[in-house]
N, C-alpha and C positions, 0 to 999 in steps of 0.2 A: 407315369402316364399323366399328361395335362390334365387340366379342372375342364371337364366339359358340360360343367352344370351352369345354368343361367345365373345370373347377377343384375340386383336389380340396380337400376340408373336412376336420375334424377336431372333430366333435360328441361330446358328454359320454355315449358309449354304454357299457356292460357287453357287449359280444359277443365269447364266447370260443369255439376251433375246435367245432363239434359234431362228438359223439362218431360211432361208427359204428351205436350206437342208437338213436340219437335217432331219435321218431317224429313225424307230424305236428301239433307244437303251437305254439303262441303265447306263444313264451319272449319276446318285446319285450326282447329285446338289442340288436336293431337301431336303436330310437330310446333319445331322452330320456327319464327318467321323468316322470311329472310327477302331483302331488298334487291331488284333487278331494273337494272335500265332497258324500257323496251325502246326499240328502234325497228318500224315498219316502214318497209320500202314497197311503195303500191306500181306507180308509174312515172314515167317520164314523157316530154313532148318537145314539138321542134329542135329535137338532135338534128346536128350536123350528119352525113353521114357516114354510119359507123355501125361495128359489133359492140352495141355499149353492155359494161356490166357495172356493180357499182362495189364500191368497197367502203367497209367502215372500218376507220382506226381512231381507237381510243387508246393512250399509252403503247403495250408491248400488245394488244389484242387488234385481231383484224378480222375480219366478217366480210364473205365475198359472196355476190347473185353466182348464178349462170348467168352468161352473157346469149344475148336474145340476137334475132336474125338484124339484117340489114334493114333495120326502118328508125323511123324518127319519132313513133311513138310506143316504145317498148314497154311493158308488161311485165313487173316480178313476183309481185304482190309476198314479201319474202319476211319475214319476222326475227329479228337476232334481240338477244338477253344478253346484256355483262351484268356481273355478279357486282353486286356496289363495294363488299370489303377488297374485293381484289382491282377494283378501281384507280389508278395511280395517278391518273391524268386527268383536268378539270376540263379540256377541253374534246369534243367528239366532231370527230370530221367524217362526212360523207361525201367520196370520191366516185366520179365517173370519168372510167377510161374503156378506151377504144381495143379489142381483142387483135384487130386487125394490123396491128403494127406490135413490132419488139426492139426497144422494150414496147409497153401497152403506153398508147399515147393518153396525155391529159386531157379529158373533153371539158370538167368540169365541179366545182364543190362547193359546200355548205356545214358551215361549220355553228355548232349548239354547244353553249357554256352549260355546261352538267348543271351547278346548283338552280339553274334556273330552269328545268325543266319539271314540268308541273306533275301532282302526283295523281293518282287514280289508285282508288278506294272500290271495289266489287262491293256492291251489285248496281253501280254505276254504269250507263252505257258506255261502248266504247271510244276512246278518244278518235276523232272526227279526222283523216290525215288533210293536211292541206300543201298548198300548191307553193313549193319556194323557188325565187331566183336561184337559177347556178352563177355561182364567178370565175372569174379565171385564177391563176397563180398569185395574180397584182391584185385580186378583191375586187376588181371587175365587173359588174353586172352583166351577163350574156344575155342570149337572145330563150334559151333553152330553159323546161322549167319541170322541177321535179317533185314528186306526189308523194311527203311521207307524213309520219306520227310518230312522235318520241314523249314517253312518259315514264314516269318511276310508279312503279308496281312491285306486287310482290305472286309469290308460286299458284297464289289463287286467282289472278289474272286467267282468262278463256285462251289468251295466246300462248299460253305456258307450252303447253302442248305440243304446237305446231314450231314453237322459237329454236332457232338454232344457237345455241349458247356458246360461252367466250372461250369456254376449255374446249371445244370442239374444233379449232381453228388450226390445229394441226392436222389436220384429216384432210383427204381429196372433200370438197362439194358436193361431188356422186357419193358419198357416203353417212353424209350429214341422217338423210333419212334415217339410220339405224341406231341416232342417239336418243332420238325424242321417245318420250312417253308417251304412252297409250292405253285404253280400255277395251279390250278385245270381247266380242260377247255371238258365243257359238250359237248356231243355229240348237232349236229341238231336235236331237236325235230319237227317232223311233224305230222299234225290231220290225219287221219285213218276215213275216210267214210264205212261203211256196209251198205250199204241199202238193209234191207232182205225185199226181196219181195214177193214172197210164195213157196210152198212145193208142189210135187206132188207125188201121190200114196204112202201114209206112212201105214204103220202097226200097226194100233193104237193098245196100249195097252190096252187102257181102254173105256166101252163106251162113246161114247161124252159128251152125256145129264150129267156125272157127276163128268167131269173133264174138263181142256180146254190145249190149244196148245199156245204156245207160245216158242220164241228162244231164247237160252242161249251161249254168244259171249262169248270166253273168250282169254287175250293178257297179258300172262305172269301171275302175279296176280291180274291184270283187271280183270272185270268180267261188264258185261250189260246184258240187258234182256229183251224183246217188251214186250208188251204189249198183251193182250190176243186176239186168232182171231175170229173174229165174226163168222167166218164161221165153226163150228165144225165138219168136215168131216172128207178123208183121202188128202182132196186138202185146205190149208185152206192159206187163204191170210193175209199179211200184210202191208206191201211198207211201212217201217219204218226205220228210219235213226239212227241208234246206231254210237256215233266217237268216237275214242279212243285215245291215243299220243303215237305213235308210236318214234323208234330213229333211227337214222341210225349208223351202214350201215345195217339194218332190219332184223336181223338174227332171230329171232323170229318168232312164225307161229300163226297164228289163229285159233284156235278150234270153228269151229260154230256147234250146239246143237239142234235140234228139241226136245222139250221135253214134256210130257202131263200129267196133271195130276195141283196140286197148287203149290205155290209157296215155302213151304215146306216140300212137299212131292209128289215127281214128276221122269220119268223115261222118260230115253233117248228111243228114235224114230230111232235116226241114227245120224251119227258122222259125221265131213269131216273138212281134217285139211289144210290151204293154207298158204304155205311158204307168207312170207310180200314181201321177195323179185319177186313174181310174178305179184302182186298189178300194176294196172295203175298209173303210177305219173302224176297229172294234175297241171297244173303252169299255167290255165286261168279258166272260165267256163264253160269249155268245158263240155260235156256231157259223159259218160264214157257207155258203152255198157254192157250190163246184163249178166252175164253166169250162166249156168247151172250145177251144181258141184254134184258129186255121193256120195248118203251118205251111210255111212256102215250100213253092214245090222244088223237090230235089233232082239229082241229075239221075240219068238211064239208069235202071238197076241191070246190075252184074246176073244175077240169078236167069232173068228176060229180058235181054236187050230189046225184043220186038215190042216188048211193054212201051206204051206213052208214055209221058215221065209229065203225066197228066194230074191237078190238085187235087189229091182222095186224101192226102193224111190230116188228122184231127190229134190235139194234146188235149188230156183236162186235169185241170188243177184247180186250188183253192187259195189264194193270194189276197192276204190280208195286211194291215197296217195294225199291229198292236199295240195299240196308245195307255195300255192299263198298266204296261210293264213299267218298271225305273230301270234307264239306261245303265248300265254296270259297265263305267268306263274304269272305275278307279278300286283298289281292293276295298272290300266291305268293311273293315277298320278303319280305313283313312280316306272314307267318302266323304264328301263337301255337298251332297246331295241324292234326299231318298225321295224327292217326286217322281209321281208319273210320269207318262210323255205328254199323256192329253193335259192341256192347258184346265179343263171341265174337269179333272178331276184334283186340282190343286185346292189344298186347304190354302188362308189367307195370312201371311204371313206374322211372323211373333215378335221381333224385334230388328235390328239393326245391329251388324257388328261394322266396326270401324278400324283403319287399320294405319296407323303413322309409320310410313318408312323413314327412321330419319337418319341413318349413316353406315358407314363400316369403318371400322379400325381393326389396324394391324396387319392388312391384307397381302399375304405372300405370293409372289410371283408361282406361276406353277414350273417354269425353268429359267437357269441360270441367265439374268439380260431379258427376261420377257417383260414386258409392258400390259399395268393391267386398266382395263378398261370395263368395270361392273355396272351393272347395272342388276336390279330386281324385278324376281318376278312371282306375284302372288295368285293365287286360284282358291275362288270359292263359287262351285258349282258352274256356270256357263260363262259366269263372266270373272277373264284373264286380265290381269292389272300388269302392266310392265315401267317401270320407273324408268327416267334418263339416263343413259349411260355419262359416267363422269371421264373422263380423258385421259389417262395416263396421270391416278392417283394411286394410290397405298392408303388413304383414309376418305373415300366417295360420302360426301354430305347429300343427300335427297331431300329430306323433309318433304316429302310429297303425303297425301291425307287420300283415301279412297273408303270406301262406304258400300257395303251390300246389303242385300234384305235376308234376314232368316229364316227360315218356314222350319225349322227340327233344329232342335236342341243337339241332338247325338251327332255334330257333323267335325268336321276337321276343318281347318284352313292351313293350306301349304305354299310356305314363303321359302323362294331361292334365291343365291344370286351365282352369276353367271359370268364369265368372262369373255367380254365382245371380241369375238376375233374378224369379224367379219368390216371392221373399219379400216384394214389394210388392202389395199388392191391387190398385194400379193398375194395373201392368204386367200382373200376370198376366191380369188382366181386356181386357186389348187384346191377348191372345196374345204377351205378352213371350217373345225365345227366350234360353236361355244361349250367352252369348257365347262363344269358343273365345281362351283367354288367350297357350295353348305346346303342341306336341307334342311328347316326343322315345319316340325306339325303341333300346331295347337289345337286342341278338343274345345268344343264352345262349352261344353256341357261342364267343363273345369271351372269356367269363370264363375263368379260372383258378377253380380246383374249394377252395372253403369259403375264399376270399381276402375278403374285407371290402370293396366299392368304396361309400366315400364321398363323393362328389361335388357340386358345385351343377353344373346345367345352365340354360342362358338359354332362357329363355321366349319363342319368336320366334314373331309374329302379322303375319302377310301381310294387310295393310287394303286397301283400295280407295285409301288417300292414301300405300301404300308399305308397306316393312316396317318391322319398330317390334320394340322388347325393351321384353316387359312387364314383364322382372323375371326373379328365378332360382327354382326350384325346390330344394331340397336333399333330396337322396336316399339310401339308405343298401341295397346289394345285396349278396347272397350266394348264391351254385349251388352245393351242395354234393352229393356223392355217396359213398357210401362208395369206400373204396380199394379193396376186394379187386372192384368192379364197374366198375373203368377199361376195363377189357379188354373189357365190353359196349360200354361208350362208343365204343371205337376202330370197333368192330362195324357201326357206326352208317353208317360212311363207306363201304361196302362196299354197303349196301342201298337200294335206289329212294326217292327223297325221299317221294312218291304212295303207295298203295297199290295193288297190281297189276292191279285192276281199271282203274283210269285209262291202266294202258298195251295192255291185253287189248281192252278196247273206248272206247275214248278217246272224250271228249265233244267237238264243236266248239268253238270260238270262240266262236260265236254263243248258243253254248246252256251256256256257261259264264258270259260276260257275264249273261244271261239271269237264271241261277239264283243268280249272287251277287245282283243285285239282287231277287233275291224273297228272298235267305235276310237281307236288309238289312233289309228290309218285314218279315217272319216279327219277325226280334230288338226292331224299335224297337216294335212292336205290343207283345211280349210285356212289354218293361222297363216302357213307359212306360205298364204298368197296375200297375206293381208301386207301394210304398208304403215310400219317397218313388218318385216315378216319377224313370227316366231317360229326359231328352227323347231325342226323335225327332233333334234337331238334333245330341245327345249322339253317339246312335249312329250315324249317317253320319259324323259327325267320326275317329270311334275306327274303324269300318272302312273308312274311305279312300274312301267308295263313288264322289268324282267324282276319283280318281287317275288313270283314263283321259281324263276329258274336255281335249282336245285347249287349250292355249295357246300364246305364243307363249315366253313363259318356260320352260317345260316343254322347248318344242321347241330351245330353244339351249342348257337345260342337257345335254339329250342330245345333241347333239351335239357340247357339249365333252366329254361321256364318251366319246363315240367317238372322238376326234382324241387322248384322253389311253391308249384304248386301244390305236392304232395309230401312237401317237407315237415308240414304239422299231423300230417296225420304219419307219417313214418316215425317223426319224435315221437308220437303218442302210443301207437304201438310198441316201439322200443320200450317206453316206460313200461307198460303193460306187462312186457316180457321181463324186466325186473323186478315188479312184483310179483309175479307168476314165481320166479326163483330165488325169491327170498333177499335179494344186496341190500335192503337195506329191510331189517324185520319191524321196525315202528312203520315204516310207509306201507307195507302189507297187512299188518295188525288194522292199521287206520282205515286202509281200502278196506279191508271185510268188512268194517263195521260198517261203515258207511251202506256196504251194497247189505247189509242188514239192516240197516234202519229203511232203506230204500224199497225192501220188500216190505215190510213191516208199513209203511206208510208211505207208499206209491203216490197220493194225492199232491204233495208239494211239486211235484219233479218238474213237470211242464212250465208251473209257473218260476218255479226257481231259473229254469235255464233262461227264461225269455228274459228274467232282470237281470243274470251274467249279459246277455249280449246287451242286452239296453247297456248297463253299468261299461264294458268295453270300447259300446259307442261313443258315450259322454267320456269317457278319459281321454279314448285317440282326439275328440273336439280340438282341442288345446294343442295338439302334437301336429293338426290336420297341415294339408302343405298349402304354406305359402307364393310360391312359382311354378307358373304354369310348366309343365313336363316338358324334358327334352332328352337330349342322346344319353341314354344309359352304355359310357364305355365300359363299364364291365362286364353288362347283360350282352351286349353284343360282342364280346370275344374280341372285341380289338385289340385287347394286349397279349392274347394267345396265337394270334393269329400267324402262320407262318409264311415265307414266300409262296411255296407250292400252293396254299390256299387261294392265297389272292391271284396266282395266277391262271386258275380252274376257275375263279369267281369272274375273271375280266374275261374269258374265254365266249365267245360267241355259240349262238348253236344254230347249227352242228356245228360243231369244235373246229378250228382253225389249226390246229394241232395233228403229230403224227409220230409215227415210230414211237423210240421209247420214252418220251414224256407221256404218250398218252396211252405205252402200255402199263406204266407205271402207274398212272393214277386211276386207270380201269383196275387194275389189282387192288388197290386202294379203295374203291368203291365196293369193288366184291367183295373185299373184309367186312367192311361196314355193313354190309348186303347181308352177309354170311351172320355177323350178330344178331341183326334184327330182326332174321327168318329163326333162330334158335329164340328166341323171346317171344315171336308169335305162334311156333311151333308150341311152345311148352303152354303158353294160353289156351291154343286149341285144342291140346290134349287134356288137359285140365277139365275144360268145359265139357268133351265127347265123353271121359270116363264118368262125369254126374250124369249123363243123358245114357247112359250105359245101364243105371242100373236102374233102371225100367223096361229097359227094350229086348229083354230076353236072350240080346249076344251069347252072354253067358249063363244057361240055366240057371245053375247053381247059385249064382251070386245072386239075380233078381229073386229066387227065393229065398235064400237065406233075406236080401233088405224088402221083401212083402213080408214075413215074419215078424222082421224088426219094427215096421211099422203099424201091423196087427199089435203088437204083443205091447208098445207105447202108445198105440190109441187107449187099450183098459187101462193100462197106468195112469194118463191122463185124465180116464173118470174115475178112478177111483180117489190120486191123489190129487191136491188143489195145484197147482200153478205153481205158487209162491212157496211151495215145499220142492216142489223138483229144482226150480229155479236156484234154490237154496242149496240143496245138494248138489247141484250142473256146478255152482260159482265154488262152494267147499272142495271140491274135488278140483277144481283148474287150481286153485290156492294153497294147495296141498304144502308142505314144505318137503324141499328136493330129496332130504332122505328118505322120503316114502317115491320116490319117480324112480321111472329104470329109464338106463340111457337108450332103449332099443326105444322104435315106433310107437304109438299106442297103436289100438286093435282099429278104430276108424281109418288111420291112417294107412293101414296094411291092406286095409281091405280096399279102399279107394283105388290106393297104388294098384294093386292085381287087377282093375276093370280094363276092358279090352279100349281102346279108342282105333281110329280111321288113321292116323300116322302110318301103322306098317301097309295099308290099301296103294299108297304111294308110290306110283313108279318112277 
């Protein structure tokens, strides 16, 4: 098994403590610098006529516009970046040629000696483009005059962002868009209450007895639906709570639906559509007041054609905006954010963490001849960081620096990289998706406050042929907060992870699943209209969204979390049990005595245990961990793992699968099924036979244990405590020649209580 543990680096950064001033900027201390030629192409004038575009050639690199319509004063306004080490040529030529002929005729050019191009330094304004003659072939002056800026900068330049760069120049121009960087930052997601409560005077379409009523909610391409009414009338009740995830600012409208008939084949009753921005917003648990909404009118009823099909029906419901809640897009262990919705009820933020992406090495194709094309992408809470994608490399240099605000210690930040598939016409034209390279997650609550963690982490991707290291990441982190605000920090650990509404009126399970999956739906809709889009595949990846769906890998790595959580008290017991039988007679001699001094003189005991843990705490100090957490491949089963596993694990649901693979691994589940119902089984029997003997099941036995408890209440006052206790601990301590192999007498009697197991049909 490869080393999938972190290592730490030592990159050429300038990052020195920040002050207790510092406010939120983009000091790029945390990466590399690194040097870029910009070249800004604004506009041209009195062209000849033509489809002019312009092209920049510096050595083996070339940079192309789109070419603009038929006019004489074109508009690009276009930004290209070459990287300065990969610079080969002193000389940079900007060409204008005509699309309308083939080859592309010559209109025009301007040629710039690199060293002499001037440099710009941020937070300088931008360099000014100005107005140059074009010449001909022979250095000619024309008539024609073209609008740019050229200067040397570096990644914290404002044009960074928008610059099409020098590796990108293999790629169509239509594709350019999906290399750049960008800062994505989601709208507020807030839950959406409905509470349809019932219908009056509808126009049934159909008779009752052979269809039923129920409401059909729908919020964009959301959709929900009650439940059926018991009441089949033309009045029929529900009081049922459908939530949706609404965004703001709410432009959106709710279409609610009376509809009758089944769940496949069913007609509308009546319509009625409510702007969101109408909605009550609640920021406590307050109670929201019911209204009565007019539904439109339906068509003839079947029951009474000779009926009008006149407006009498009325819905009411209660439609709220719940701003108290914390949107639950992401699992509750690897949240990046526990606010509210409402803005009003945000505490003021604690510190700043910062994030340097500054490369990958070692990066493996994911098939034989593929070309890789990464880029990164980080998420902390609303706002989504995406680094440039670099061009067909095997070791992608970024050095890019991004910055968010903290409001909670307990959060995660999760960095990926991805492999752009969408820079090929081909692919993208077949629905190519980006492949998922590595994820890891770091806890803030891990750091140390303004400490530097440099590190590479391994890139681990779970395939369908196994697991695999695509390579390393190199990262560069810092949590910083002022000093004199520790003392909020500590604060932190005192107050409910949630916001109080989620313990006030707590949401199910069911309707928590629910809502993360729409508020999944909601984010990858929103990104992936953004420009460059992040795919739909991006964002299930980054929130976990199938970390529930059930494997087989899954289910053994938790279980060795369980055995590693009950492994000290299992050793302890174990131990327990070899004193109890004697293996070894000085460590049983030593334990009585000790549990004799301990009755003898009960007063140390409390304080004794608290200075073992104090003393445990102060040794692990020294042992404590130096890098920050990442993939435990042994906790997770990746060296156990077998084909059949990973291929139940990559399996969609509902299952994509049939015949006998998927009767095979349904028998396979039923085993596992079958264990776990004999382990809960014997729990619950266990529990039912102690509750048995008070409940008179069995006469006899609840009297004989009322006896038993009569007859040890007088023992109790007669003898003291620390005499029974005394003899309870001599008698467990016994040595084995005095034991018989049979039951003791508690045990027998236990065993014989009746439980609820044989009631089972």
């Amino acid at each position: 098994m490869a080393n999938f543990g972190p290592k730490e680096t030592s990159p050429n950064i300038s990052a020195g403590l920040p002050t207790e001033n510092d406010t939120l900027t983009r000091r790029y201390d945390l990466v590399e610098q690194m040097q870029f030629l910009y070249v800004r192409v604004v506009r041209a004038r009195d062209l000849p006529p033509c489809d002019p575009y312009v092209q920049l050639r510096l050595g083996n690199y070339r940079g192309t516009t789109l070419s603009s319509q038929r006019t004489p004063f074109p508009a690009w306004n276009r930004v290209f970046a070459f990287e300065k080490d990969r610079i080969q040529d002193l000389n940079l030529e900007i060409v204008v040629r005509d699309r309308m002929f083939m080859p592309h005729a010559f209109v025009g050019r301007v040629q710039f000696p690199v060293p002499d191009v001037p440099k710009r330094v941020p937070p300088e304004s931008p360099l000014a483009p100005q107005w140059y003659k074009l010449e001909d072939q022979g250095g000619t002056p024309i008539v024609a005059d073209i609008m740019l800026a050229v200067w040397m900068g570096t990644q914290a330049d404002e044009f960074f962002p928008q610059a099409s760069f020098s590796d990108a120049t293999s790629i169509s121009v239509d594709a350019v868009a999906h290399t750049r960087s960008k800062v994505y930052i989601l709208p507020t997601l807030w839950y959406l209450r409905v509470n349809v409560i019932q219908a009056q005077d509808l126009l049934l379409r159909f008779h009752p007895e052979s269809s039923d009523l129920f409401v059909q909610v729908d919020l964009g391409r959301l959709r929900l639906r009650t439940s059926f009414s018991k009441k089949k009338n033309p009045n029929p009740f529900w009081n049922e709570d459908l939530m949706f995830v609404a965004q703001e600012p709410f432009n959106e409208s709710l279409v609610i639906s009376v509809e009758q008939g089944t769940l496949a084949d069913h007609v509308s009753l009546g319509k009625c559509v409510i702007p969101l921005k109408n909605a009550d917003k609640r920021l406590d648990g307050g109670g929201v007041a019911s209204k009565w909404y007019n539904l439109d009118a339906p068509g003839p009823s079947i029951i009474d054609p000779s009926q009008e099909a006149v407006f009498a029906s009325k819905f009411n419901a209660r439609i709220s905006l719940d701003g108290a809640y914390h949107m639950l897009d992401e699992p509750t262990e690897n949240c990046s954010d526990f606010r509210a919705s409402a803005k009003k009820l945000w505490r003021p933020s604690i510190g700043i963490l910062e994030l340097g992406m500054l490369k990958a090495s070692g990066l493996e194709p994911m098939s034989m001849g593929a070309r890789i094309h990464a880029y990164c992408v980080a998420k902390y809470g609303p706002k989504w960081c995406r680094s440039r994608t670099i061009v067909d490399s095997l070791s992608p240099v970024w050095n890019e620096q991004y910055v968010w605000e903290v409001y909670d210690p307990f959060t995660v930040i999760t960095i990926a990289v991805f492999n752009n598939n969408q820079l090929d016409a081909e692919d993208s034209s077949r629905g190519a998706m980006d492949t998922l390279m590595g994820k890891i997650r770091i806890r803030l609550s891990t750091l140390e406050r303004s400490k530097i963690y440099t590190h590479s982490y391994p890139l681990i991707c779970l395939q369908p042929s196994g697991v695999k290291k695509m390579g390393e990441i190199h990262l560069a982190l810092r949590f910083s907060w002022p000093f004199w605000s520790s003392l909020n920090m500590h604060q932190f650990y005192m107050l409910p992870l949630l916001p109080r509404q989620h313990y006030i009126s707590p949401l199910s399970p069911a309707q928590i699943d629910n809502l993360r999956n729409q508020a999944a739906h909601v984010s990858s809709v929103r990104l992936s209209s953004a420009e460059p889009p992040l795919c739909r595949e991006v964002v299930y990846n980054m929130l976990d969204a199938r970390s529930d769906t059930w494997s087989m890998r899954k289910g053994q790595a938790t279980l060795k979390r369980i055995k590693n959580v009950v492994g000290g008290f299992v050793s302890w017991w174990k131990w327990l049990e070899d004193v109890r039988y004697w293996k070894n007679p000085v460590t049983t001699s030593l334990f009585y005595l000790l549990c004799i001094l301990v009755l003898l003189f009960p007063e140390p005991i409390v304080p004794l245990g608290t200075f073992y843990l104090l003393f445990l705490g102060l040794k692990r100090y020294f042992k404590r961990p130096k890098h920050p957490p990442s993939v435990d491949a042994e906790l997770s089963c990746l060296d156990t793992t077998t084909p059949e596993d990973l291929e139940e694990e990559f399996d969609l649901f509902p299952s994509q699968f049939g015949g006998e693979r998927l009767r095979r691994r349904y028998d396979r589940l039923r085993a596992i099924g079958g264990t776990a119902q004999r382990m809960a089984n014997e729990v619950a029997t266990m529990g039912e036979r102690l509750q048995s003997l008070r409940s008179w099941r069995d006469p006899r036995a609840t009297s004989l244990f009322l006896i038993f408890c009569c007859v040890f209440y007088i023992v109790t006052l007669v003898l003291p405590a620390r005499f029974i206790i005394f003899l309870w601990i001599t008698f467990c301590l016994r040595h084995p020649r005095f034991r018989s192999v049979l039951p003791s007498i508690p045990q027998n009697f236990l065993m014989r209580m009746p439980s609820k197991r044989a009631l089972i049909l």
